[in-house]
VEXDREN-2710 file (C-alpha; in Angstrom, 1 decimal):
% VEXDREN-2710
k/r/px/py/pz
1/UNK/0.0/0.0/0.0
2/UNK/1.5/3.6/-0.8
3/UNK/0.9/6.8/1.0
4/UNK/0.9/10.5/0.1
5/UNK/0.5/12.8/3.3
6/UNK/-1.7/10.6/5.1
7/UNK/-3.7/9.1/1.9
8/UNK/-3.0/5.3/1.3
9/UNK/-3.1/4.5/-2.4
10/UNK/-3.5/1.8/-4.4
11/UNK/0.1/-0.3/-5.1
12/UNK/0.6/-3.4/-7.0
13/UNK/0.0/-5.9/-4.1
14/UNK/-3.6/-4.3/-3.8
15/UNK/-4.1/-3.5/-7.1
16/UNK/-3.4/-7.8/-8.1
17/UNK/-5.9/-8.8/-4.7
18/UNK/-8.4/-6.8/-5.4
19/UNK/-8.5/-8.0/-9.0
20/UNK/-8.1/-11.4/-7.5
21/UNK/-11.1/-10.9/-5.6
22/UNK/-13.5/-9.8/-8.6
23/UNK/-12.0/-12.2/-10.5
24/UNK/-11.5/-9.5/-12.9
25/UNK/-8.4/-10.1/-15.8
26/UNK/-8.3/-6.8/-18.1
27/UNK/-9.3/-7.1/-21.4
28/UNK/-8.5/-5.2/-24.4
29/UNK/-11.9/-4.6/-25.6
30/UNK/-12.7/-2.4/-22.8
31/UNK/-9.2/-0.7/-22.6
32/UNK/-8.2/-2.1/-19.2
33/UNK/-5.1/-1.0/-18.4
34/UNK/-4.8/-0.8/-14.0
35/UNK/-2.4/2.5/-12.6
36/UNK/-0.2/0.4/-9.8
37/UNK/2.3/3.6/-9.1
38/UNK/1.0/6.3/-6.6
39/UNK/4.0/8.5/-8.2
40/UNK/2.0/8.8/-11.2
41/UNK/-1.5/9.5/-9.8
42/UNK/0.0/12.3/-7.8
43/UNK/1.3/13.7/-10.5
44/UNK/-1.8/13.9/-12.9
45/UNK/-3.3/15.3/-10.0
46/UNK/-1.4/17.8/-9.3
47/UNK/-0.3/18.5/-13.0
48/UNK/-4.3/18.7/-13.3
49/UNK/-4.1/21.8/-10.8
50/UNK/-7.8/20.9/-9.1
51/UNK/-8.6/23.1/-6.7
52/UNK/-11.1/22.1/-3.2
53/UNK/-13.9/23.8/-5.3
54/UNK/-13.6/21.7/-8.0
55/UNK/-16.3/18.6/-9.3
56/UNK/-13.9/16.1/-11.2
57/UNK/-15.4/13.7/-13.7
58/UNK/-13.3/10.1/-13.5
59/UNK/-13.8/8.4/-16.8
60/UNK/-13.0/4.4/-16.6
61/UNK/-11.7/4.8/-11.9
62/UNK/-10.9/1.0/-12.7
63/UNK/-10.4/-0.1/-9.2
64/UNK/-10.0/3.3/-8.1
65/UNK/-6.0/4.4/-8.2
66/UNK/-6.5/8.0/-9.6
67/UNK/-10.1/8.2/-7.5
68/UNK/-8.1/7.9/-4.4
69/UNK/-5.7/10.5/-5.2
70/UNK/-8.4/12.6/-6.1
71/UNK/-10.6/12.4/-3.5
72/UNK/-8.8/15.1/-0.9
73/UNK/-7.9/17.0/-3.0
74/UNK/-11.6/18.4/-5.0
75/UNK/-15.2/18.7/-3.6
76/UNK/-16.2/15.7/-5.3
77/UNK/-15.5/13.1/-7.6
78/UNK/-17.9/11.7/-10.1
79/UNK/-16.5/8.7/-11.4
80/UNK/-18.1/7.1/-14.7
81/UNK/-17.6/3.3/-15.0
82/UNK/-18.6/1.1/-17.4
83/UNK/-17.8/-2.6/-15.6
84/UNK/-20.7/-3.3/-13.4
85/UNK/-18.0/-4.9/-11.0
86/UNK/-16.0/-2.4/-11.1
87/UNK/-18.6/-0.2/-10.7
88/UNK/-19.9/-1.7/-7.5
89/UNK/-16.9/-2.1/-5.9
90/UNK/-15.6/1.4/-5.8
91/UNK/-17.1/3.0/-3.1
92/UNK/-16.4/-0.1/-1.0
93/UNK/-12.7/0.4/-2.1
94/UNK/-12.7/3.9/-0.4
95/UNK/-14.9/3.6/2.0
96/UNK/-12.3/0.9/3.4
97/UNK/-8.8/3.1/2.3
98/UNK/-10.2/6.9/2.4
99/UNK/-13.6/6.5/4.6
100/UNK/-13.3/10.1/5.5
101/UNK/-13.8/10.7/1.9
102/UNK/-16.4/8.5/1.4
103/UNK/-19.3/11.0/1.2
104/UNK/-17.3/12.9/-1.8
105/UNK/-17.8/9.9/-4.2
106/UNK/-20.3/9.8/-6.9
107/UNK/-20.2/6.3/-9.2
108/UNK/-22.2/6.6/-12.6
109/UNK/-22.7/2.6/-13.9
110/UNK/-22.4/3.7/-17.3
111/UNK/-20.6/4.3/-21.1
112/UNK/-19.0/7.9/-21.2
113/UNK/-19.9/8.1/-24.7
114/UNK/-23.4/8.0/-23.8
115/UNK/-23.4/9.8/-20.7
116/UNK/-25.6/12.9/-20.2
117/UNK/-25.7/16.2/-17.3
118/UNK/-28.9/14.5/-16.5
119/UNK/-27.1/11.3/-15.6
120/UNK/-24.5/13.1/-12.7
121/UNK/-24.8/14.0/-9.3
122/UNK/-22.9/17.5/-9.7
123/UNK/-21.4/19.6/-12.8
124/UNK/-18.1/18.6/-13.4
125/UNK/-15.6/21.2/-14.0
126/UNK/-12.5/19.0/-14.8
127/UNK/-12.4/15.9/-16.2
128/UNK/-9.0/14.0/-14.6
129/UNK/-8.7/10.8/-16.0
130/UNK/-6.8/7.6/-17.3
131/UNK/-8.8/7.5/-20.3
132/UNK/-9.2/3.7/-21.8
133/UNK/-6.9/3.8/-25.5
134/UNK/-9.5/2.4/-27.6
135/UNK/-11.9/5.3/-27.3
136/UNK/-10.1/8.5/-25.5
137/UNK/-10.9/10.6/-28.4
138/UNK/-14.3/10.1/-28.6
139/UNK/-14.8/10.3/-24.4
140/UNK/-12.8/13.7/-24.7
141/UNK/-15.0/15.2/-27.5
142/UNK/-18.4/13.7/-26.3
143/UNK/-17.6/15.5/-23.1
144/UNK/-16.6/18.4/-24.1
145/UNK/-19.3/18.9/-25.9
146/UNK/-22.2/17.7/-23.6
147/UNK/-20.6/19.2/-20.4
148/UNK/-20.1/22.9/-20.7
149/UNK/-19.6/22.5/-17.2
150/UNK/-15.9/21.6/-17.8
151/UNK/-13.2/24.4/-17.6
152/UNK/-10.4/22.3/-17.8
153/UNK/-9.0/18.3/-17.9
154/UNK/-6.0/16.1/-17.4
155/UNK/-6.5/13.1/-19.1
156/UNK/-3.5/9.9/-19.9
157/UNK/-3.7/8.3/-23.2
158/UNK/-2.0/6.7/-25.7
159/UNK/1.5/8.7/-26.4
160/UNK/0.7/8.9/-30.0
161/UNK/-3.1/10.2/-29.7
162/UNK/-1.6/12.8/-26.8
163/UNK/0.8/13.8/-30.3
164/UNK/-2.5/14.0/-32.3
165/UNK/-5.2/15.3/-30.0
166/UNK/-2.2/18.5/-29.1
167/UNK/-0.5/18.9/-32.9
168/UNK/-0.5/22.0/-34.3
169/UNK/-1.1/23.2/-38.0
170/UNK/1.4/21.9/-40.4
171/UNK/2.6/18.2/-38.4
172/UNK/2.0/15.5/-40.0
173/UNK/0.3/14.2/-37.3
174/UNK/-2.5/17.1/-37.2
175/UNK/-5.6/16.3/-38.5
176/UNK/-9.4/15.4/-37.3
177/UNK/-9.1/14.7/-33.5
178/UNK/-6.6/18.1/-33.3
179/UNK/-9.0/20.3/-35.1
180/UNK/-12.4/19.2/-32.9
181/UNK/-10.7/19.4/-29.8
182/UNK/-9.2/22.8/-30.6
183/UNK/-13.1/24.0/-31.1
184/UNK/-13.3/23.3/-27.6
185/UNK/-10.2/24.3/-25.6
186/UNK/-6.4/25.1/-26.0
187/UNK/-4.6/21.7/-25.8
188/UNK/-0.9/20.7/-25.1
189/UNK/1.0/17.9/-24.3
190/UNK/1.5/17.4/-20.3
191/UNK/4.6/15.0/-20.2
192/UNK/5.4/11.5/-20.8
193/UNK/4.2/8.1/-19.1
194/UNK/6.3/4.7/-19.0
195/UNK/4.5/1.5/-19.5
196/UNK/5.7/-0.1/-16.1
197/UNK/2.8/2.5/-14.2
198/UNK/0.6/-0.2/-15.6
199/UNK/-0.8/-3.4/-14.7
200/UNK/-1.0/-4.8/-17.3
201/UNK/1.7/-3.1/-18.9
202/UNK/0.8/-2.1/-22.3
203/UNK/2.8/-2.3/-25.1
204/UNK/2.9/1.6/-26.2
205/UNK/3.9/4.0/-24.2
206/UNK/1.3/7.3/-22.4
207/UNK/1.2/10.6/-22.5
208/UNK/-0.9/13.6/-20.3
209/UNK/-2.7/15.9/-22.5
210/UNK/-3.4/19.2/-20.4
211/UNK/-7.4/20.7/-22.3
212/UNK/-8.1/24.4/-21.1
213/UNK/-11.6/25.8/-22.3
214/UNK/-11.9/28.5/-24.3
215/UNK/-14.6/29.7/-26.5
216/UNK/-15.0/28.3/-30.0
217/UNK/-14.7/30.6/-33.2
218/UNK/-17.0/33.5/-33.7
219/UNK/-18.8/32.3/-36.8
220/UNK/-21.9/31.5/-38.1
221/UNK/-21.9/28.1/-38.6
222/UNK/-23.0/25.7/-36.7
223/UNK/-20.2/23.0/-34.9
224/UNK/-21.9/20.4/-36.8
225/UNK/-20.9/22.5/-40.3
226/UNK/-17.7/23.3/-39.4
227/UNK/-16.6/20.0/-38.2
228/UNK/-18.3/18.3/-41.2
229/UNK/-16.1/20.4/-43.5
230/UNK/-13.0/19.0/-41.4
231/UNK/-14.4/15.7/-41.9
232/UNK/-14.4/16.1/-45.5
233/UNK/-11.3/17.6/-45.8
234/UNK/-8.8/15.2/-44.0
235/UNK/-11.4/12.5/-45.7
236/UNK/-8.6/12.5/-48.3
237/UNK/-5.7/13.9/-46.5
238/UNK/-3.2/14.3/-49.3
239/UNK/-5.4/16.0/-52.0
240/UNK/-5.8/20.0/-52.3
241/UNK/-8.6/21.5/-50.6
242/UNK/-10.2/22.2/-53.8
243/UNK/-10.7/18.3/-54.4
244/UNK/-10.9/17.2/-51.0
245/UNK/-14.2/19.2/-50.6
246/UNK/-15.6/18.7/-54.0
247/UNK/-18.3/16.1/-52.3
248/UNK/-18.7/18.5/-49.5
249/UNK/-19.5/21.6/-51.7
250/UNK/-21.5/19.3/-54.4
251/UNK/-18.6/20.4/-56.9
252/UNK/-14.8/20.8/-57.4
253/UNK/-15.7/24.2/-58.8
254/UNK/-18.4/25.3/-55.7
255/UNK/-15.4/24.6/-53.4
256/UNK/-13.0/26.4/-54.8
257/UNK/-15.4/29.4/-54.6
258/UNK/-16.4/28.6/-51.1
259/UNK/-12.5/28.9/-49.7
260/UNK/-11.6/31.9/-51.6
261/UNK/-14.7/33.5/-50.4
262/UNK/-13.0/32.6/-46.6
263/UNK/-10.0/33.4/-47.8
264/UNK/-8.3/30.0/-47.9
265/UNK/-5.9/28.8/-51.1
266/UNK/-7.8/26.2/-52.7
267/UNK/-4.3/24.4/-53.7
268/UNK/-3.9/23.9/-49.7
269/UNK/-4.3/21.3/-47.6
270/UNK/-6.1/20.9/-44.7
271/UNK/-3.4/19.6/-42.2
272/UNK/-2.1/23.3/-42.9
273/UNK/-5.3/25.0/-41.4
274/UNK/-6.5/26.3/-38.1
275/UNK/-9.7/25.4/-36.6
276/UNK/-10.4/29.1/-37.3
277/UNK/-10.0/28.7/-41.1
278/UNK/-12.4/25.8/-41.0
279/UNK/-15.3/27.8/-38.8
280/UNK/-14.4/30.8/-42.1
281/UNK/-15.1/27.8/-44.6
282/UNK/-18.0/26.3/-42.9
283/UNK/-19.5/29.3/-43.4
284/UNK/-18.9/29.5/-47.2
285/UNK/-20.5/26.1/-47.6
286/UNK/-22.6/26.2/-50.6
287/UNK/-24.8/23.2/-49.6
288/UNK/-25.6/24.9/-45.8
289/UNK/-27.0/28.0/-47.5
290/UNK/-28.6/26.5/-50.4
291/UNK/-32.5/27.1/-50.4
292/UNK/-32.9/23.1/-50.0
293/UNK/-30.8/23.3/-46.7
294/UNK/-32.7/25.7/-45.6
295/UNK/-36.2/24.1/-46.0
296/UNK/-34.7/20.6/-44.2
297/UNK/-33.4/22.7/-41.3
298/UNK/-36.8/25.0/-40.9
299/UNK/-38.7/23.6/-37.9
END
């Protein structure tokens, strides 16, 4: 068992029992991947920067190495699990380690990428979590966009999607998932994470990804519009705008008159555009002001 200041954590001995004791063996479909170093959960805390007035939103607690860590340190914890046992077992887990905490822990049985404000017990205002790999970028988005609520988050995932979700225009690497989350806040890479933190280990290594909310563009599109012109564009990655949103616009011809209208080269690309530029071309769309898209989106 480890401690921090009083608070006993979750160490590999404890973490092994108590997934002896649910007869539990983490699978890959549901990205199970167990923290087993309080080192590490005291640092996303702290890199987090959670104040005693904050709600954090726990996506995946596991069997509750981050939820311990983050119990003294916020008003409340609202941690959504999607493992029934898991999910059952939590609040036994600190009410036995952190019992003086007890009362700060709220457990939502459920999928993230379904979950609603309707379905918490408080309004999170920063989502701390170690985010399962095979569907980080869609938790991160979903919330964002259902849970205005959220100011901030300090989420682990995958080394390569931190790259993705917190590349900047012109990488390689920048595309979709950096473009949506840039809607939403100002993102940046938090530091590095080693596979041995892990039980099991993984075979790739983690990284933090720091999100900061901010307000989207000032435009007159819609976030649907604007991220279904990103969609398009990076749909076919390596051609120019001009082609890439041919389908989008209806024609080659309507695109290229959409993006000089927002003031975007046609023989670009889109991994060399800001989420800015998009929210400009969203708003040139041809097909979104067309009389026909108007009648399908009158009430």
């Amino acid at each position: 068992m480890q401690d921090t200041g009083g608070m006993s954590l979750l160490g590999p001995v404890e973490v092994r029992t108590l997934a002896e004791k649910l007869n539990i063996r983490p699978t890959k479909k549901l990205g199970q991947n167990f923290v087993i170093d309080g080192g590490t959960v005291r640092r996303i805390v702290r890199v987090a920067e959670v104040t005693p007035d904050d709600v954090a939103i726990e996506i995946g607690p596991g069997l509750g190495s981050l939820t311990l860590a983050l119990l003294p340190q916020v008003a409340k914890v609202v941690a959504v699990e999607i493992d029934p046992v898991l999910a059952e077992q939590l609040p036994l887990t600190v009410a036995d380690m952190a019992p003086e905490y007890a009362d700060r822990l709220s457990v939502v049985h459920a999928d993230a990428l379904r979950v609603r404000p309707g379905d918490l017990a408080a309004r999170p205002t920063a989502l701390v979590a170690n985010l399962p790999y095979n569907v980080s970028v869609p938790v991160v988005l979903h919330l964002l966009e259902v849970l205005p609520s959220l100011r901030r988050g300090l989420v682990m995932v995958q080394a390569e999607v931190a790259d993705r979700l917190a590349a900047t225009p012109g990488s390689k690497i920048y595309g979709i998932p950096s473009l949506k989350a840039a809607w939403y806040a100002d993102v940046r890479r938090a530091g590095p994470v080693g596979r041995n933190v892990f039980w099991p280990a993984p075979n790739v290594d983690s990284g933090l990804v720091s999100l900061v909310r901010r307000d989207p563009p000032e435009t007159t599109a819609t976030r649907q519009e604007v991220f279904a012109a990103i969609d398009a564009a990076f749909a076919q990655r390596r051609k120019t705008l001009r082609a890439a949103l041919a389908s989008w616009a209806g024609t080659a011809a309507a695109a290229e008159e959409a993006l000089v209208k927002a003031g975007v080269d046609p023989s670009a690309r889109g991994e060399q555009l800001g989420i800015d530029d998009f929210a400009r071309i969203a708003e040139h769309s041809p097909v979104a002001h067309s009389p026909a898209a108007a009648r399908r989106s009158s009430p």
